[in-house]
N, C-alpha and C positions, 0 to 999 in steps of 0.2 A: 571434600574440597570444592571450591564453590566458581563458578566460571561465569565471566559477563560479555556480553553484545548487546552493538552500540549502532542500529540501524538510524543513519543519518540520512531522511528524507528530504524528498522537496518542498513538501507541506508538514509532515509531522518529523519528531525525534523519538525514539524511546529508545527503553534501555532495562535488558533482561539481567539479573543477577540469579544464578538458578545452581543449584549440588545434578550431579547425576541421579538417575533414580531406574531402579528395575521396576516399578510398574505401570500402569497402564502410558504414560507420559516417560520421555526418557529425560525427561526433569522434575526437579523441586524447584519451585521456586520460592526465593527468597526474600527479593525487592524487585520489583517492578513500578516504570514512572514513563511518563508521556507529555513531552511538551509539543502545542502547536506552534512551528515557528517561520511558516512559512518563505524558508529561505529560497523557494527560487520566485519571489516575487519580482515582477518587470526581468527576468529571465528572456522571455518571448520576444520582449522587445529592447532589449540593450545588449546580452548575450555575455554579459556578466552579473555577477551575482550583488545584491543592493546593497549600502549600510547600512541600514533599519534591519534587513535582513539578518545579514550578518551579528549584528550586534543581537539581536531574540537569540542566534543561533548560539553564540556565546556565552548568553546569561546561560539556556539550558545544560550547555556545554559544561561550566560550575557546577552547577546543579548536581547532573550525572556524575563529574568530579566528587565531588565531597561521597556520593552515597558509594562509591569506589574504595574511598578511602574508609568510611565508616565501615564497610566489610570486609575489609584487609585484601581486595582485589589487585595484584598486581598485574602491570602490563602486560606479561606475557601468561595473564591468563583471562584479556581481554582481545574483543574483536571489536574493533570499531570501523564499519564501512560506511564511507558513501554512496549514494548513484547519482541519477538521471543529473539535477541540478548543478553538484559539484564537477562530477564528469562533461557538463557540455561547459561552462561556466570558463572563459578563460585567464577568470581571474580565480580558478576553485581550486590549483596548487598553491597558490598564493594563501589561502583562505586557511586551507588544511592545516600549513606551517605556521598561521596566528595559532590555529585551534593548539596547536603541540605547544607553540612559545607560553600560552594566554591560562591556559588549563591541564596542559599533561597529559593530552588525552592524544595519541596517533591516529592518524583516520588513515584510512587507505579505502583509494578512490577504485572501485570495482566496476570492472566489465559487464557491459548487459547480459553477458551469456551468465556470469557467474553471478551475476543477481536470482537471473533463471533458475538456474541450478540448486542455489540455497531456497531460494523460494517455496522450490518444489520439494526438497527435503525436511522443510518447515513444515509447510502446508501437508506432507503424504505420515507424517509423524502424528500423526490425530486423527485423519478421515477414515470412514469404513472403509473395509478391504473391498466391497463392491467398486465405490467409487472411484477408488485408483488403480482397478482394472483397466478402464480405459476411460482417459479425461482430458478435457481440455482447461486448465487452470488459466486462469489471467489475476494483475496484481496491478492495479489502476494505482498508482504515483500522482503526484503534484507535476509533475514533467514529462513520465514516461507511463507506458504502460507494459508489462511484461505478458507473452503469450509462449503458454510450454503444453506440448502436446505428450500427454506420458501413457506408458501400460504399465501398470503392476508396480506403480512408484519408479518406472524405470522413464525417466526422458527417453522421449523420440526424435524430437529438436523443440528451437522455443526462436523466438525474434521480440527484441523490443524496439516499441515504436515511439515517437515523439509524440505520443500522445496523452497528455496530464491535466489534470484537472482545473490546476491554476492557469497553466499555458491554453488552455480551452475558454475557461471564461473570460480571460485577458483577452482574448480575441474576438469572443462572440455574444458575453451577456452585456446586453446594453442597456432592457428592461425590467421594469419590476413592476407587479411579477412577472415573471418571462412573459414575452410574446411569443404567439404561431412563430411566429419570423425566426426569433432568438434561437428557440429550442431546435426549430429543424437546422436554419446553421450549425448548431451544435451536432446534431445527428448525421448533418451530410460531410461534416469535419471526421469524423469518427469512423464514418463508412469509409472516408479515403484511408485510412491506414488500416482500415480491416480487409481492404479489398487487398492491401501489400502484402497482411498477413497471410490471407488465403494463397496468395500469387508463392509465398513462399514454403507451402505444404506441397511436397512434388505430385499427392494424390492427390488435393487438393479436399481432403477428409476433414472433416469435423469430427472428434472425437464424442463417444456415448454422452457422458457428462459432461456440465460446465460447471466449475469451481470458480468462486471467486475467493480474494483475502485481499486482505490490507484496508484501511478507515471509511472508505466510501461503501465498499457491499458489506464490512460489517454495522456502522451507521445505518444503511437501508435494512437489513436483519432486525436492528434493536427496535427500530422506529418500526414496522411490521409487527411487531413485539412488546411493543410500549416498556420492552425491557431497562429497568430502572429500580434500581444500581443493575451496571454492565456486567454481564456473565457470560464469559469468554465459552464457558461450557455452552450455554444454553445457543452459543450462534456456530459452536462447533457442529459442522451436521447436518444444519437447520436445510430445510428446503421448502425454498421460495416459489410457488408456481408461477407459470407467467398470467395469469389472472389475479395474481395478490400482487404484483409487481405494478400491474398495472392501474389498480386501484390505490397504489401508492404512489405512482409516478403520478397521476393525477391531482392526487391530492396534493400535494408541493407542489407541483406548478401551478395552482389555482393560488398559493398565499404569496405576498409581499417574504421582501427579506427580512424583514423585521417579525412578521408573523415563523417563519422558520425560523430564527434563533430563537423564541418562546418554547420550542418543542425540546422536552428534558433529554430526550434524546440523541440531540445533534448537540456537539459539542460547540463553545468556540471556536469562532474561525471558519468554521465546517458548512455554515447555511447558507453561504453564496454556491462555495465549491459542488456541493450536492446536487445539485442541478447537472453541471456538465458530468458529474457520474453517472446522472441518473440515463442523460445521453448513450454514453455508452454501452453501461447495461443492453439499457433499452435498443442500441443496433446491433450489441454482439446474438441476444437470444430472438430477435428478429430472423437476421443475416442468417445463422444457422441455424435455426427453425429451434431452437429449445422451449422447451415448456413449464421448463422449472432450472433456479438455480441453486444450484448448494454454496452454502458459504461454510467459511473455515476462515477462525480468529488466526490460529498458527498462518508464520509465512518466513519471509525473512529474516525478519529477527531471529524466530529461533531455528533457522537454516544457518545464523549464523553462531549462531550458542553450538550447535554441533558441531559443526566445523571447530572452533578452537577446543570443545571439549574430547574430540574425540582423537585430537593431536596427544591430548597428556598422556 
């Protein structure tokens, strides 16, 4: 019996249709689909969520619909959540109840802690058992950024902060290709809500490892990789030193935007945003002295595939 999650982003949409499975993955998957839809665009600066927006959000919304239907998924053995975008959005209750009148589809709008929480049961459902010994995971959003301190796959706490990838360049990319200028605004943005995160660890510890998940660290993995076609296995794992990171952060910030969407690697939509991840990255493994990142495709989505799968 086959179960689906419907991770509604602020920059991407996707949408898992997966059976249980006893091996190495505690799924099969089935259909799998990704639209860019950048729904919290001018989010930053109006503090409602846009038409243009809404309406990408919609057509995907169909989209996902019909492939629901073509696998005889019914509602109650889908999850479909929102975060950062619809949750700040105060027109994102409003939005939710189109998505239900317009398509069929229920979203329910989740808590940062419970983004947290599936994130890291995503994310700890694929990584070596070293690595979620003790780690520090983050999950870089279009809005939000989430940060969970875990041992042994077990959280220890997490905080998500307003910091997103859209909401970052909406504020600070002015140039192309970036300037000195551009980028360290971006990086002195980044440091301020990492210095809130740190402020909210009572020891104030950096866990052994750093994880990251979600479109920006596994886009920085593939493009490290020149991986083409995406192999979700091949960024499971993978480990970034910060000497290859940095020979990558380089290199995009030397090209025009238009030189970064030529790269097979960066999808639509993705080659302005990549920049302010690459900020981030670049202040979290500073900030706390790391030398290498691991990335990991699993996250939310299928934190949230478990979650309804493991209700039946």
């Amino acid at each position: 019996m086959a179960f689906a999650s419907i991770d509604t982003g602020s920059n991407t949409f996707r949408l898992l249709i997966a059976e249980p499975s006893s091996g190495a993955k505690p799924w099969q998957r089935v259909e799998y689909a990704h639209r860019m839809t950048r729904l919290g665009e001018g989010l930053h600066h109006t503090g409602r969520l846009c038409e243009a927006g809404m309406d990408r959000a919609i057509a995907s919304y169909r989209v996902f619909s019909e492939l629901l239907n073509k696998h005889g998924i019914p509602a109650e053995r889908t999850f479909a959540a929102a975060t950062a975008a619809m949750r700040e959005a105060e027109n994102g209750q409003a939005f939710a109840e189109r998505v239900k009148a317009e398509t069929g589809i229920e979203i329910q709008i989740i808590s940062g802690t419970d983004e947290a929480r599936m994130s890291l049961a995503g994310a700890s459902s694929v990584l070596e058992p070293a690595t979620r010994e003790d780690m520090l995971l983050f999950d870089i959003g279009g809005a939000s950024t989430e940060f969970i301190r875990a041992q042994n796959g077990v959280r220890i706490d997490d905080i998500s902060r307003k910091m997103g990838v859209v909401r970052l360049v909406e504020a600070h990319l002015q140039s192309d290709p970036p300037s000195i200028d551009d980028y360290e605004a971006l990086k002195a943005a980044a440091n301020e809500h990492l210095a809130a995160v740190e402020a909210h660890w009572p020891d104030h510890h950096a866990p052994r490892h750093l994880v990251g998940t979600a479109g920006t660290v596994t886009t920085l993995a593939a493009t490290a990789l020149d991986l083409c076609p995406y192999d979700a296995e091949q960024i499971n794992n993978y480990r970034m030193s910060r000497a290859d990171f940095i020979t990558l952060r380089d290199r995009l910030l030397s090209m025009t935007l238009e030189q970064r969407q030529q790269i097979r690697t960066i999808e639509p939509g993705r080659a302005d945003l990549i920049i302010a991840g690459l900020a981030i990255v670049d202040a979290v493994m500073q900030r706390w002295h790391y030398d290498e990142l691991i990335t990991v495709d699993a996250g939310l989505l299928e934190g949230l595939w478990l979650q309804i799968a493991n209700k039946a």
